[in-house]
C-alpha positions in Angstrom: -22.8 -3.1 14.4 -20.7 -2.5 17.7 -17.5 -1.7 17.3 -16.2 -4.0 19.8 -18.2 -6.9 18.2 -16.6 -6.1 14.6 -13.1 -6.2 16.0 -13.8 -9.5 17.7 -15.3 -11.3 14.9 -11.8 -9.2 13.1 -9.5 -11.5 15.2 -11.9 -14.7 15.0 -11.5 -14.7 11.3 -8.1 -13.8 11.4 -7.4 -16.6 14.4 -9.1 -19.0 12.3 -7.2 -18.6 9.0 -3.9 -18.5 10.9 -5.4 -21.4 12.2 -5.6 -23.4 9.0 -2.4 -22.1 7.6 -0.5 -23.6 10.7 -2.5 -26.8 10.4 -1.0 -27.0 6.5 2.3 -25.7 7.1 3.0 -28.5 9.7 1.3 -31.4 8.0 2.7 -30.8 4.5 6.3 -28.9 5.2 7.4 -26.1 3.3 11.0 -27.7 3.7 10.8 -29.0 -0.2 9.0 -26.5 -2.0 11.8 -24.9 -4.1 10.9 -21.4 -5.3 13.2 -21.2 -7.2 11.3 -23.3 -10.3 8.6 -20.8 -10.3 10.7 -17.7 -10.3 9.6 -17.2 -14.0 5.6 -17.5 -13.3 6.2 -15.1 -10.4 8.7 -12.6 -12.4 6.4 -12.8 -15.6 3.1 -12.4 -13.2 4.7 -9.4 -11.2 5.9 -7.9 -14.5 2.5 -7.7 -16.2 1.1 -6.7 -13.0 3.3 -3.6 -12.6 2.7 -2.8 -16.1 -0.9 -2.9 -15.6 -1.0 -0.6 -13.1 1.3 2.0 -14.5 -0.7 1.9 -17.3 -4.0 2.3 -15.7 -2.8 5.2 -13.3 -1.7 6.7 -16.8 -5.4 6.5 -18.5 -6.3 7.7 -14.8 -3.8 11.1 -15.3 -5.4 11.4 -18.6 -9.0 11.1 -17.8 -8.7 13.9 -15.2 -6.5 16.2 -17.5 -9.7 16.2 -20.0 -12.2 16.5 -17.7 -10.1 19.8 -16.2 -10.2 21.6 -19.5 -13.9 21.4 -19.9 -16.4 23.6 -19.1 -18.9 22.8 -16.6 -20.9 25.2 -14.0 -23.8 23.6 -12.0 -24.0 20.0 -11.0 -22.3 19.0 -13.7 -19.3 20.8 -12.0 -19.8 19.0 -8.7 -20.1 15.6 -10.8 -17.3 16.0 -12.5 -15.5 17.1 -9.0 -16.6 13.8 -7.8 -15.5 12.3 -10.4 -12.4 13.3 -10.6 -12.0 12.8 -6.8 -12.5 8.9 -7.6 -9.9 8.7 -10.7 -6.9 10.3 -8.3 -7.8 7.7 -5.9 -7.3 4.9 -8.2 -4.7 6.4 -9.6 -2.9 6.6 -6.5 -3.4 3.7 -4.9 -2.5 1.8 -8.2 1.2 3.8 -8.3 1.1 3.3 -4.0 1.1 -0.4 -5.5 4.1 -0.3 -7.9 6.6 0.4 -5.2 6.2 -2.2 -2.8 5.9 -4.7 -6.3 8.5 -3.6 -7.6 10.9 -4.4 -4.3 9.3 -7.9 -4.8 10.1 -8.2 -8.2 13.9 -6.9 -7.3 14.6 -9.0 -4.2 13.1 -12.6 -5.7 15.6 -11.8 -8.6 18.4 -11.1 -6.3 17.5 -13.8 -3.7 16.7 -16.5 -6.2 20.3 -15.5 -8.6 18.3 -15.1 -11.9 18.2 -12.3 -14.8 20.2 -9.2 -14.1 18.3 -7.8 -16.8 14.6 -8.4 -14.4 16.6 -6.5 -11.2 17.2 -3.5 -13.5 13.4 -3.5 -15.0 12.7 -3.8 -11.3 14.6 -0.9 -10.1 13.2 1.4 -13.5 10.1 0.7 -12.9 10.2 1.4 -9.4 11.7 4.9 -10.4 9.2 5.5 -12.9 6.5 4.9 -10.5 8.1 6.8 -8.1 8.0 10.1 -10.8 4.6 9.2 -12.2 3.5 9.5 -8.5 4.9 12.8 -8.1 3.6 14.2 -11.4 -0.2 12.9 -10.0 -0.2 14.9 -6.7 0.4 17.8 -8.5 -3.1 17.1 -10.2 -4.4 18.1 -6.6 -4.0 22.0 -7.1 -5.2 22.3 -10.7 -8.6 19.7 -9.3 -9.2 22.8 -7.1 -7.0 25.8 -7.7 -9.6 28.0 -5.4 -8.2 26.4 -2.7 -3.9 27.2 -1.3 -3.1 23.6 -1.0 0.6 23.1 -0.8 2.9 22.0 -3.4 4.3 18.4 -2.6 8.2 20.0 -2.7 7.2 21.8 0.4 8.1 20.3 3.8 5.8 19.2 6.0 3.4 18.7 2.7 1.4 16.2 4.8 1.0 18.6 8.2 -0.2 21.5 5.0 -2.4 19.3 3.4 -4.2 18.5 6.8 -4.1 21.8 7.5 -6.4 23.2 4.7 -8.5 20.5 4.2 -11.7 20.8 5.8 -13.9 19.5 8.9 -15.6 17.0 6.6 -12.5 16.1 4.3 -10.7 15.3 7.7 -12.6 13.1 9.1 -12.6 11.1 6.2 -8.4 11.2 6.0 -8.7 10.2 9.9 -10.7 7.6 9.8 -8.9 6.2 6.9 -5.6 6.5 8.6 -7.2 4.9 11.9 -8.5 2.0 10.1 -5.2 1.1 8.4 -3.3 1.5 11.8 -5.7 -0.9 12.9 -5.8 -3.0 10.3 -1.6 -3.0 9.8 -1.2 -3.9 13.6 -3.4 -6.7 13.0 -1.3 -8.2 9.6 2.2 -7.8 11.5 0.9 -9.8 14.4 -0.7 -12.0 11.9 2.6 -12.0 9.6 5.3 -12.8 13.1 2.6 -15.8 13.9 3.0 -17.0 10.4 6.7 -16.8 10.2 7.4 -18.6 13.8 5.4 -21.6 12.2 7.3 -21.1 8.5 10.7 -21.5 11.4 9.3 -24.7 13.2 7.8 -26.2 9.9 11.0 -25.8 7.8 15.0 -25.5 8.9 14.9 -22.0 8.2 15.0 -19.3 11.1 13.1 -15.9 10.7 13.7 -14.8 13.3 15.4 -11.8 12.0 12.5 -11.4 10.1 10.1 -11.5 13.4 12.5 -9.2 15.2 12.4 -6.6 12.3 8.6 -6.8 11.9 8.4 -6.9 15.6 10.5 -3.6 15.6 8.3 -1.6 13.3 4.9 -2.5 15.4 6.6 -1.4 18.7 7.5 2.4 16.9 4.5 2.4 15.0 2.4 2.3 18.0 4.8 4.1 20.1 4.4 6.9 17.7 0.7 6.6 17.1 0.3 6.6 21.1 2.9 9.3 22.1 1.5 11.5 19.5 -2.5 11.1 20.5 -0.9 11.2 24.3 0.3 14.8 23.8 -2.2 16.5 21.8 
């Protein structure tokens, strides 16, 4: 399918569900909805779901680890490559996950005045995650130790990683990272629509909210631009 014709039915779609959220934001107000009485569904859902994933980026780490110590020449080398390829990605987008949960998990305690005791699990697991993603990049070099891929200490780790991948293993990281500036642009227009009609539906003004998400589109792009501009 076209390119142009995928991002146009992209922003139909994504018209037509802002569409329907407006439509139920202004005929049933958020103005009485008090968050506060399901802070302990959210806390004990965000809780097991941070737990879940630490857990499975863990049987991930170990999966790998035992497939690196056995021997295998032949196809069943390139198998197990692939293999292995598809555990570190699970792996790390499941710890990519924790960090973002765990600022939920943090701020609905703070905002909300509950359990000291759930800002503290918030902020530990957020550091555990934090060293378990760490100690999974470094899986990289022992994956393939015939290849000098940088350690993740080093500066510039992302420019070195780029750097000795190859043709085929960049264009795969490129179009991943094109797709998700794509697709980000699209959720912060998306999330400042949905936040002007959370201001008019409600007595509550984002609008720091919309000038903050606002801020981070305009650099984004700026940088994503300015950088392409001067290659």
């Amino acid at each position: 399918m076209n390119k142009n014709l995928q991002l146009i039915l992209q922003m139909l779609v994504g018209g037509a569900i802002g569409f329907f959220l407006m439509y139920w934001m202004l005929s049933s107000p958020l103005e009485g909805i008090a968050f506060s009485e399901y802070s302990v569904w959210v806390n004990g859902f965000l809780l097991v779901v941070l737990i879940g994933l630490l857990l499975f980026s863990f049987i991930r780490y170990r999966q790998i680890q035992r497939l690196l110590h056995q021997p295998l020449t032949g196809d069943a080398e390139d198998s197990a490559d692939q293999q292995m390829y598809r555990w570190f990605s699970d792996g790390t987008l499941s710890l990519n996950l924790v960090l973002p949960l765990s600022l939920v998990l943090v701020s609905v305690n703070l905002v909300l005045d509950q359990q000291l005791s759930l800002v503290v699990s918030g902020f530990v697991v957020m550091g555990v995650g934090l060293i378990a993603s760490i100690r999974f990049q470094t899986l990289v070099q022992h994956m393939y130790p015939e290849r000098k891929l940088p350690d993740i200490s080093e500066t510039d780790y992302a420019m070195k990683l780029l750097a000795a991948s190859d043709d085929g293993e960049k264009h795969v990281m490129l179009e991943g990272l094109y797709k998700t500036h794509s697709l980000v642009n699209m959720m912060l227009i998306v999330g400042i629509i949905l936040l002007l009609f959370y201001s008019l539906s409600t007595s509550s003004s984002q609008l720091f909210s919309i000038f903050v998400i606002t801020s981070i589109l305009m650099v984004s792009n700026a940088k994503y631009y300015l950088t392409i501009r001067n290659r």
